[in-house]
N, CA, C and O atoms as a GROMACS GRO file, in nm:
protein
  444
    1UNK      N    1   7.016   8.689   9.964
    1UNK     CA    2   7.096   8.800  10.012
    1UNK      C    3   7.217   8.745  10.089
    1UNK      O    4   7.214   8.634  10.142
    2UNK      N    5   7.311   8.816  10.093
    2UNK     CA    6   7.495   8.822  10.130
    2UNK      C    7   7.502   8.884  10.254
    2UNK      O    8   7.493   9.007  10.251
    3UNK      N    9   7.514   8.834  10.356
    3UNK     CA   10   7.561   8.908  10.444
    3UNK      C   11   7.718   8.905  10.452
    3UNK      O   12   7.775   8.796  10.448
    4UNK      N   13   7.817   9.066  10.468
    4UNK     CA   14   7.948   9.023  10.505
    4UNK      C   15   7.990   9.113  10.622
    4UNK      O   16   7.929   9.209  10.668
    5UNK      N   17   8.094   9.068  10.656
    5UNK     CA   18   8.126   9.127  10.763
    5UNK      C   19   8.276   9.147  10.786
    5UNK      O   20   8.345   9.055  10.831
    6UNK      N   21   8.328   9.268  10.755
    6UNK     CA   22   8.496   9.301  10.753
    6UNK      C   23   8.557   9.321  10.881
    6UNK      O   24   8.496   9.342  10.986
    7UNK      N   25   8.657   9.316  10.868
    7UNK     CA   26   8.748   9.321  10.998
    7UNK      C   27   8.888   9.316  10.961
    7UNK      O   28   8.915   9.314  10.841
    8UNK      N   29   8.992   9.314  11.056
    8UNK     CA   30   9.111   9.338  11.070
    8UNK      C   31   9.191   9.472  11.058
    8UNK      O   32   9.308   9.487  11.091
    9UNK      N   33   9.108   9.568  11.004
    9UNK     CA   34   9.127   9.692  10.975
    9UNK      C   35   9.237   9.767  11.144
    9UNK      O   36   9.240   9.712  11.255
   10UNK      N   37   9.305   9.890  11.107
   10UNK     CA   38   9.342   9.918  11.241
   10UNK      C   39   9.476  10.058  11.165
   10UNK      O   40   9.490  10.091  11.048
   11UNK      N   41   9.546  10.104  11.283
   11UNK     CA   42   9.627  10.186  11.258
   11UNK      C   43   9.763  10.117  11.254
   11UNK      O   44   9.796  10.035  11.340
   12UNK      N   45   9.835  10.152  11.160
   12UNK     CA   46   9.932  10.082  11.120
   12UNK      C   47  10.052  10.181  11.065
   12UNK      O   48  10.033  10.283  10.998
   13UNK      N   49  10.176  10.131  11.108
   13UNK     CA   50  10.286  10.287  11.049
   13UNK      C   51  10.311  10.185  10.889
   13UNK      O   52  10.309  10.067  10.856
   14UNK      N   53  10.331  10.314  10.830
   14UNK     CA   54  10.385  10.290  10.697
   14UNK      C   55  10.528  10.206  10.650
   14UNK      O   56  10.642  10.238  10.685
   15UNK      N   57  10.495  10.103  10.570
   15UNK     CA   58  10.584   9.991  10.553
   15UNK      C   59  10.560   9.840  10.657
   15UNK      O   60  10.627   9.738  10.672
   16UNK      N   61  10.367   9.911  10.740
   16UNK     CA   62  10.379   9.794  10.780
   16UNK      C   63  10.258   9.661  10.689
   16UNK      O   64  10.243   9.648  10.568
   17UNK      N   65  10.210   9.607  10.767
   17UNK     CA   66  10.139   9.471  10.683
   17UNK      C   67   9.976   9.495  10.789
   17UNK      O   68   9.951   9.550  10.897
   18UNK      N   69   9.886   9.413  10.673
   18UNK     CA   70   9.786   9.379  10.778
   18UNK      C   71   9.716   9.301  10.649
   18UNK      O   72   9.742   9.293  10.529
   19UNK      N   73   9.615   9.250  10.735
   19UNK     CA   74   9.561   9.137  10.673
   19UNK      C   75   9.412   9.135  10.701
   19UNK      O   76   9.384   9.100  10.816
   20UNK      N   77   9.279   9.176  10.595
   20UNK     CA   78   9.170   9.198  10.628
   20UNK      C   79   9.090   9.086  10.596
   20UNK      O   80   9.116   9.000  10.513
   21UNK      N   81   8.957   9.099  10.692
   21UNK     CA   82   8.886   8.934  10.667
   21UNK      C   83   8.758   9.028  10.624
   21UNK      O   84   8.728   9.140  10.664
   22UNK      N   85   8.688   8.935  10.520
   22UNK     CA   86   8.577   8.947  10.482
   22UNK      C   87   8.458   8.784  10.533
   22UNK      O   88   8.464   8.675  10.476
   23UNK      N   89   8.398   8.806  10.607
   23UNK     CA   90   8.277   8.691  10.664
   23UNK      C   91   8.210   8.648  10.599
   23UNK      O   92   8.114   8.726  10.596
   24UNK      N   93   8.184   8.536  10.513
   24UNK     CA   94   8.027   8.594  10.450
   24UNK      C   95   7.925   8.445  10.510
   24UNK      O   96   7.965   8.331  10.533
   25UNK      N   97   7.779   8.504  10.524
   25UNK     CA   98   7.650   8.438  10.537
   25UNK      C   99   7.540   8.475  10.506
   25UNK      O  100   7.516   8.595  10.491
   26UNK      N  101   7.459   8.388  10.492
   26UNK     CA  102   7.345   8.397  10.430
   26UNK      C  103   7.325   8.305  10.304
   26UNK      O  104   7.305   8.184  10.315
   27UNK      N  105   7.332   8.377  10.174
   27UNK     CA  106   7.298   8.310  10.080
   27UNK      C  107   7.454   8.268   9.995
   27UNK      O  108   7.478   8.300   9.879
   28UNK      N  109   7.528   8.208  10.065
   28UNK     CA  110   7.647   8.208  10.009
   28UNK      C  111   7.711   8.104   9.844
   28UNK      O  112   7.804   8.111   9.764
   29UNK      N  113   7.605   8.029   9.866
   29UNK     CA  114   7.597   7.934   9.727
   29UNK      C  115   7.589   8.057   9.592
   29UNK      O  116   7.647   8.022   9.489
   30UNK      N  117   7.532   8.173   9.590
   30UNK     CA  118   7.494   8.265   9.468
   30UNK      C  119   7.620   8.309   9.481
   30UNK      O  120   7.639   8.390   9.391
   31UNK      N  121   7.711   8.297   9.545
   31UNK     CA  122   7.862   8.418   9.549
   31UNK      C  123   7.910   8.307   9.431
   31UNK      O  124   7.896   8.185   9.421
   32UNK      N  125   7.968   8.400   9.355
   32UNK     CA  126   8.083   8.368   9.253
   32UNK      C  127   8.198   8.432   9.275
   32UNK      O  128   8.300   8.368   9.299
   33UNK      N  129   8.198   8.609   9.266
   33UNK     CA  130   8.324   8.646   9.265
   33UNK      C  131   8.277   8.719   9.420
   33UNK      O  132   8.165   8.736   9.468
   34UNK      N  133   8.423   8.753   9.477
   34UNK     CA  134   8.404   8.869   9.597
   34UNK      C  135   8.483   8.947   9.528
   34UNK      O  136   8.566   8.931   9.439
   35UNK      N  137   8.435   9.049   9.595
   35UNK     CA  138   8.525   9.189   9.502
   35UNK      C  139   8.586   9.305   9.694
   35UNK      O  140   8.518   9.333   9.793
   36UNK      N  141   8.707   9.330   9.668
   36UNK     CA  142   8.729   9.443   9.758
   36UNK      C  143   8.727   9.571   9.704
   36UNK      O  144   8.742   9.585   9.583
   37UNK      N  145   8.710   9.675   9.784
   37UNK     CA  146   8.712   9.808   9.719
   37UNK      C  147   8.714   9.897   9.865
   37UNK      O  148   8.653   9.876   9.970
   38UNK      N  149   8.798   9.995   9.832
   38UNK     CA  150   8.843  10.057   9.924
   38UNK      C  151   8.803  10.234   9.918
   38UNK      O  152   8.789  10.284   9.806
   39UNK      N  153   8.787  10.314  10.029
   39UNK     CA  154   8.711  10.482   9.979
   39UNK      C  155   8.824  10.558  10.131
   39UNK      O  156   8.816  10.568  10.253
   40UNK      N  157   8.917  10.593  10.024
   40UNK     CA  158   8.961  10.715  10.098
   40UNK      C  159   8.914  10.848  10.159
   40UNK      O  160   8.823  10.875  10.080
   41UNK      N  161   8.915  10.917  10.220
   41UNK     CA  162   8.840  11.033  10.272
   41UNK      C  163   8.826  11.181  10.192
   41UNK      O  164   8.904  11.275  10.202
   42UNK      N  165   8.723  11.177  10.121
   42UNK     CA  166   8.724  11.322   9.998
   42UNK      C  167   8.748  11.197   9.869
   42UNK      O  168   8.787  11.264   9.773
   43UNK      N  169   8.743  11.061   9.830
   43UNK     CA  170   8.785  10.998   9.682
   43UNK      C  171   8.664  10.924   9.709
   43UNK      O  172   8.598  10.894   9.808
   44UNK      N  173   8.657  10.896   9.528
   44UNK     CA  174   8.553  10.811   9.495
   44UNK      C  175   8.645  10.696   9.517
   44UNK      O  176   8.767  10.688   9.525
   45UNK      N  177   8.505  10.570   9.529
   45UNK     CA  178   8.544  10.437   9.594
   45UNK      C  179   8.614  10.399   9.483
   45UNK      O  180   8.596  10.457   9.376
   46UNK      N  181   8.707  10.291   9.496
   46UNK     CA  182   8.826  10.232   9.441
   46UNK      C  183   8.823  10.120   9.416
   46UNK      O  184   8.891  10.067   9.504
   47UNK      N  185   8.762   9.994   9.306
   47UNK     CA  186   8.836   9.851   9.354
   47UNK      C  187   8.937   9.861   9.370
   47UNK      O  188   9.009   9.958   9.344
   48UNK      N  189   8.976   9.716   9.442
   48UNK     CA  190   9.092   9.643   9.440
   48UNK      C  191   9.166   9.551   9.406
   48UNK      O  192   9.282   9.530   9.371
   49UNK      N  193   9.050   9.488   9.429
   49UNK     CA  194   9.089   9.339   9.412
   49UNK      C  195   8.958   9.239   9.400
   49UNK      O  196   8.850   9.277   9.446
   50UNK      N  197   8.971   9.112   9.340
   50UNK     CA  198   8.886   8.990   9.326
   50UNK      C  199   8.906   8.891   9.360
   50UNK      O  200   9.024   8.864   9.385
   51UNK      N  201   8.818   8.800   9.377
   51UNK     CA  202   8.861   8.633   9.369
   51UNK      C  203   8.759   8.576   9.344
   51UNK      O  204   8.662   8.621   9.404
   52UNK      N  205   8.731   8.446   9.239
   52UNK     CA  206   8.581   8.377   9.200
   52UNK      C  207   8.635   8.283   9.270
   52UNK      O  208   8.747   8.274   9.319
   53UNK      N  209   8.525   8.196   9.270
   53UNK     CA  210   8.484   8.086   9.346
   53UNK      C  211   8.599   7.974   9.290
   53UNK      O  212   8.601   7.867   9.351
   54UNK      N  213   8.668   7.988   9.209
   54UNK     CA  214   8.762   7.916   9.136
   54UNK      C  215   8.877   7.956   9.128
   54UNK      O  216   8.957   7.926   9.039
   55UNK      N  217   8.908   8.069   9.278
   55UNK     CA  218   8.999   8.165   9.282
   55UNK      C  219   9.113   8.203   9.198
   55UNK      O  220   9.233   8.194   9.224
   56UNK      N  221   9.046   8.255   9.077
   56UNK     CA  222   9.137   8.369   9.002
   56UNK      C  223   9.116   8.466   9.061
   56UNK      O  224   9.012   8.482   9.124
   57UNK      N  225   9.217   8.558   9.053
   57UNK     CA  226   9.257   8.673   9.092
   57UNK      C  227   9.287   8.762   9.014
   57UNK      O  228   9.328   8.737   8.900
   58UNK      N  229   9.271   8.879   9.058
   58UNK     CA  230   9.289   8.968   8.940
   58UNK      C  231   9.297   9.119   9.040
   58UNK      O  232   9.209   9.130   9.126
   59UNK      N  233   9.396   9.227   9.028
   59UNK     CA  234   9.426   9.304   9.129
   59UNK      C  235   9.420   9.466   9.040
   59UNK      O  236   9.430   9.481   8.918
   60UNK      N  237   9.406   9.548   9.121
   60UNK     CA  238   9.417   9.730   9.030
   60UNK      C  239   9.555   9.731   9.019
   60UNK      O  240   9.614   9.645   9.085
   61UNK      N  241   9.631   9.816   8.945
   61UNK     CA  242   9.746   9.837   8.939
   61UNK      C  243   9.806   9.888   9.037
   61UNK      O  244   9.912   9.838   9.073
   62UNK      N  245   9.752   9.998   9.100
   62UNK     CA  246   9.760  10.065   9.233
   62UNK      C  247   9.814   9.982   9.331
   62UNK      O  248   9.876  10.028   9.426
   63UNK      N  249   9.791   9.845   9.311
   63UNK     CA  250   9.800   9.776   9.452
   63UNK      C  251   9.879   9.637   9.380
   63UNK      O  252   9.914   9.548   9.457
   64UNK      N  253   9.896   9.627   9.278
   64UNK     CA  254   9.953   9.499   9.237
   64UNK      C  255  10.125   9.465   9.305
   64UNK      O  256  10.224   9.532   9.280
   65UNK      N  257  10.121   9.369   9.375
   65UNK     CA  258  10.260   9.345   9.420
   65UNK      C  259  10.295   9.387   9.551
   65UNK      O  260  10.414   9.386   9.581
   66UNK      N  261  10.188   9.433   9.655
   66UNK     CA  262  10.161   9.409   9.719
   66UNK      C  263  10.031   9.415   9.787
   66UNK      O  264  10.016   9.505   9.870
   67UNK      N  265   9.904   9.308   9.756
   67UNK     CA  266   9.788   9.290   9.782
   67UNK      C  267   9.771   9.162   9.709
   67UNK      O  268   9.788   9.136   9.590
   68UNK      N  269   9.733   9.082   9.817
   68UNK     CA  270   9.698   8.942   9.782
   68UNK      C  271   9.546   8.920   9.832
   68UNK      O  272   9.501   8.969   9.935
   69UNK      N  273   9.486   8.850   9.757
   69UNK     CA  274   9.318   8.830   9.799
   69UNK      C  275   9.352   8.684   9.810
   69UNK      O  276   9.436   8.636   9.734
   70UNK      N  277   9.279   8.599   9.919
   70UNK     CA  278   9.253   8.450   9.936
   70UNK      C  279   9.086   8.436   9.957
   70UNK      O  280   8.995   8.519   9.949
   71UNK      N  281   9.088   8.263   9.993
   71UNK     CA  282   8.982   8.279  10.078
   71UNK      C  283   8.966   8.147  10.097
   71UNK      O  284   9.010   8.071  10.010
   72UNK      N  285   8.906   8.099  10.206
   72UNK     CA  286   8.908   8.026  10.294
   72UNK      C  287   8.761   7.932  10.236
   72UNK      O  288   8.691   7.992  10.318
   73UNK      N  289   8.690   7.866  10.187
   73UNK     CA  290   8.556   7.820  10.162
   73UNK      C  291   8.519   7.755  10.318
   73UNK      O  292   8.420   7.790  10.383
   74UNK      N  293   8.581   7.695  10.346
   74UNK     CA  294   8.569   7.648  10.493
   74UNK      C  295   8.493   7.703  10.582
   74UNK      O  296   8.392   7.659  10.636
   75UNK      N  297   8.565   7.834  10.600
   75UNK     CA  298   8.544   7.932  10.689
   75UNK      C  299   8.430   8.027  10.603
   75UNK      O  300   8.393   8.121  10.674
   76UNK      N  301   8.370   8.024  10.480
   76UNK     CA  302   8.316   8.104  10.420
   76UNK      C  303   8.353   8.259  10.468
   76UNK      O  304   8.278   8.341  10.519
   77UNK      N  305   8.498   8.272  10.433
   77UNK     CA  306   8.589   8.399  10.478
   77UNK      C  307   8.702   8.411  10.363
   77UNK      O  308   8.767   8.314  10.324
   78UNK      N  309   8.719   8.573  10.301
   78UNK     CA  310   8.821   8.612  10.220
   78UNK      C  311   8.884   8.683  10.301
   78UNK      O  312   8.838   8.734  10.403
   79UNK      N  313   9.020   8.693  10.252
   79UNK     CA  314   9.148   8.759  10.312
   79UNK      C  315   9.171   8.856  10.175
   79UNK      O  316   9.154   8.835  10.055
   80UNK      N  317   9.218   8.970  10.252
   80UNK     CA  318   9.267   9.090  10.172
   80UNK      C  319   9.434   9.090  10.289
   80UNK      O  320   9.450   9.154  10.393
   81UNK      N  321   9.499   9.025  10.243
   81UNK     CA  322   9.663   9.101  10.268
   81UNK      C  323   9.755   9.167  10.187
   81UNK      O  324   9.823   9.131  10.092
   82UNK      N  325   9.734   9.324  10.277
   82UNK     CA  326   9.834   9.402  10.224
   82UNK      C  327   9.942   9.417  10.290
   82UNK      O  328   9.955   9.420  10.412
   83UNK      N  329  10.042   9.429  10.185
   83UNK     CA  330  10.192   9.475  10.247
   83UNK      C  331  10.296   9.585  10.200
   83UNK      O  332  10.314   9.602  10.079
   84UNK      N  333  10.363   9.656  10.291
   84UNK     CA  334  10.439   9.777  10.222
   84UNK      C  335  10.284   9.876  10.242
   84UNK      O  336  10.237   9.943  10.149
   85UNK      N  337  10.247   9.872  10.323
   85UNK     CA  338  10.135  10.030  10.341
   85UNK      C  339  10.210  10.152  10.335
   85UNK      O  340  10.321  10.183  10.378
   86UNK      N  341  10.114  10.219  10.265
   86UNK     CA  342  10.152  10.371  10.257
   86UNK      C  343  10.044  10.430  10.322
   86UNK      O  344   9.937  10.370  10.321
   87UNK      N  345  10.055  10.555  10.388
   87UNK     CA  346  10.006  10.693  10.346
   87UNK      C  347   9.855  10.667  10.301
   87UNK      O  348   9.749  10.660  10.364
   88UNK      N  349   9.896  10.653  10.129
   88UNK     CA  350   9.747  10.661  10.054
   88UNK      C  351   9.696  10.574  10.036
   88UNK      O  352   9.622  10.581   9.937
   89UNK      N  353   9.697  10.410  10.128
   89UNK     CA  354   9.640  10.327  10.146
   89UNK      C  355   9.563  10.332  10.278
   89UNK      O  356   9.513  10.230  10.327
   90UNK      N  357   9.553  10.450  10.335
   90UNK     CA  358   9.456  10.485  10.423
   90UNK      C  359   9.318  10.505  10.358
   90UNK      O  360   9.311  10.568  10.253
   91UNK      N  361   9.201  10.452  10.420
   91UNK     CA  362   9.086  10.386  10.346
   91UNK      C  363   8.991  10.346  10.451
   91UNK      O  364   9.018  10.340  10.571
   92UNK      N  365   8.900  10.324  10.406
   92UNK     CA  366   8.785  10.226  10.482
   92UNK      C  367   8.769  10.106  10.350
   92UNK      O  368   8.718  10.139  10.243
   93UNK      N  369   8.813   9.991  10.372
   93UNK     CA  370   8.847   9.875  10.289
   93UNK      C  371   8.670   9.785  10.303
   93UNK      O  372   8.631   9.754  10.416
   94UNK      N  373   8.595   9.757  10.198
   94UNK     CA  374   8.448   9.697  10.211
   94UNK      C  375   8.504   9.586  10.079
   94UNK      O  376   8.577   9.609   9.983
   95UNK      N  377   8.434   9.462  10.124
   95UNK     CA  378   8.382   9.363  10.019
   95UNK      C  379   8.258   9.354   9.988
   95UNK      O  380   8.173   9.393  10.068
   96UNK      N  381   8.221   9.296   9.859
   96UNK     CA  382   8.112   9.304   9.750
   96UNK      C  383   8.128   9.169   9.741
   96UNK      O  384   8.225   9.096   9.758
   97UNK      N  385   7.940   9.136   9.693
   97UNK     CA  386   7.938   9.008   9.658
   97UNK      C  387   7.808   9.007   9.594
   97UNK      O  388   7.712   9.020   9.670
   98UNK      N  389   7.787   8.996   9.482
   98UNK     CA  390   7.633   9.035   9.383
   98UNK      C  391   7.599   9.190   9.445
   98UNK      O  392   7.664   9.294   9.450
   99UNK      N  393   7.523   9.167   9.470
   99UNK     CA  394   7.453   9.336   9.516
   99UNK      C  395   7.472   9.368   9.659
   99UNK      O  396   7.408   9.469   9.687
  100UNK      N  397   7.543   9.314   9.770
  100UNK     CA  398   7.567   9.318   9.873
  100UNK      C  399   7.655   9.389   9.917
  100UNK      O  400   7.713   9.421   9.813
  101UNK      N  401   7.737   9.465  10.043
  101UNK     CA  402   7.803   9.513  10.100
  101UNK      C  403   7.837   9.495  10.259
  101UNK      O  404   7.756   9.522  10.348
  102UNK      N  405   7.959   9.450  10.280
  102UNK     CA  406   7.964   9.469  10.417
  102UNK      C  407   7.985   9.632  10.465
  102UNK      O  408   7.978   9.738  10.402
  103UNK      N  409   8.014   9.599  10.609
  103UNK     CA  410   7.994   9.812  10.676
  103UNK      C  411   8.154   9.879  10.672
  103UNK      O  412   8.194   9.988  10.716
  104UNK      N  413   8.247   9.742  10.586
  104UNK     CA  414   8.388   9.821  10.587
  104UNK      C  415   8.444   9.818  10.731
  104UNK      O  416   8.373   9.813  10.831
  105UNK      N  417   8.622   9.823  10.729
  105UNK     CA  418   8.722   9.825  10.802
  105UNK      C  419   8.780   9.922  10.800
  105UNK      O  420   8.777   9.945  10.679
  106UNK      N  421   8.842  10.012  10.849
  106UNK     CA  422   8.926  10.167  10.830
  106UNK      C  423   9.060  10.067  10.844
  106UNK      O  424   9.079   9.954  10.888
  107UNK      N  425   9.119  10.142  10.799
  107UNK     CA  426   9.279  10.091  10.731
  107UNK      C  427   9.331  10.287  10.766
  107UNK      O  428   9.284  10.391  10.720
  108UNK      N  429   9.424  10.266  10.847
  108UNK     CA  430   9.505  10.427  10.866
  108UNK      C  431   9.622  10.343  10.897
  108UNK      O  432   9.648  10.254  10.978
  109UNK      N  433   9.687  10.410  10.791
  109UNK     CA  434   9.871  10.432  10.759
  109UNK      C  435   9.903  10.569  10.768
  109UNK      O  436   9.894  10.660  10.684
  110UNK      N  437   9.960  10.567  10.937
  110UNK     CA  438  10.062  10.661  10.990
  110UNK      C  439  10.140  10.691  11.093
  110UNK      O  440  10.119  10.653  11.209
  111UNK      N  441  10.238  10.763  11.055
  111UNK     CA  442  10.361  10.730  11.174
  111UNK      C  443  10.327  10.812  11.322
  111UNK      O  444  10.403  10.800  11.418
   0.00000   0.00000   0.00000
């Protein structure tokens, strides 16, 4: 089992940046890909974004061009940075990893 743990989440005006961390421990050798996915308030959950252990990337259209996924092996920590927030990138932002879930970051874009 995956434990993760999100953060960086926060209120932010529109057009600004932030940059979310995903933790992970436990059984971290079984992680291949991390996956982000994000659930607006009243919408079904959303990916976003990926990265395998061999960090390809691969992003939703929704978010392509500004949303970058990294990650750190070091730190056994992924980065979700977004930039140019809107509005409808208000969310509670969670990473995935096999069958796991962290408890999510709220992400609010507004002036």
């Amino acid at each position: 089992q995956v434990q993760l743990v999100e953060s960086g989440g926060g209120l932010v005006q529109p057009g600004g940046s932030l940059r979310l961390s995903c933790a992970a421990s436990g059984s971290i050798f079984s992680i291949n890909t991390i996956h982000w996915y994000r659930q607006a308030p009243g919408k079904q959950r959303e990916w976003v974004a990926l990265i395998t252990t061999g960090s390809t990337t691969n992003y939703a259209d929704s978010v392509k061009g500004r949303i970058t996924i990294s990650r750190d092996n070091t730190k056994n920590t992924m980065y979700l940075q977004v930039n140019i927030l809107k509005p409808e990138d208000t969310a509670v932002y969670c990473c995935n990893a096999n069958m796991d879930w962290g408890q999510g970051t709220q992400v609010t874009v507004s002036s």
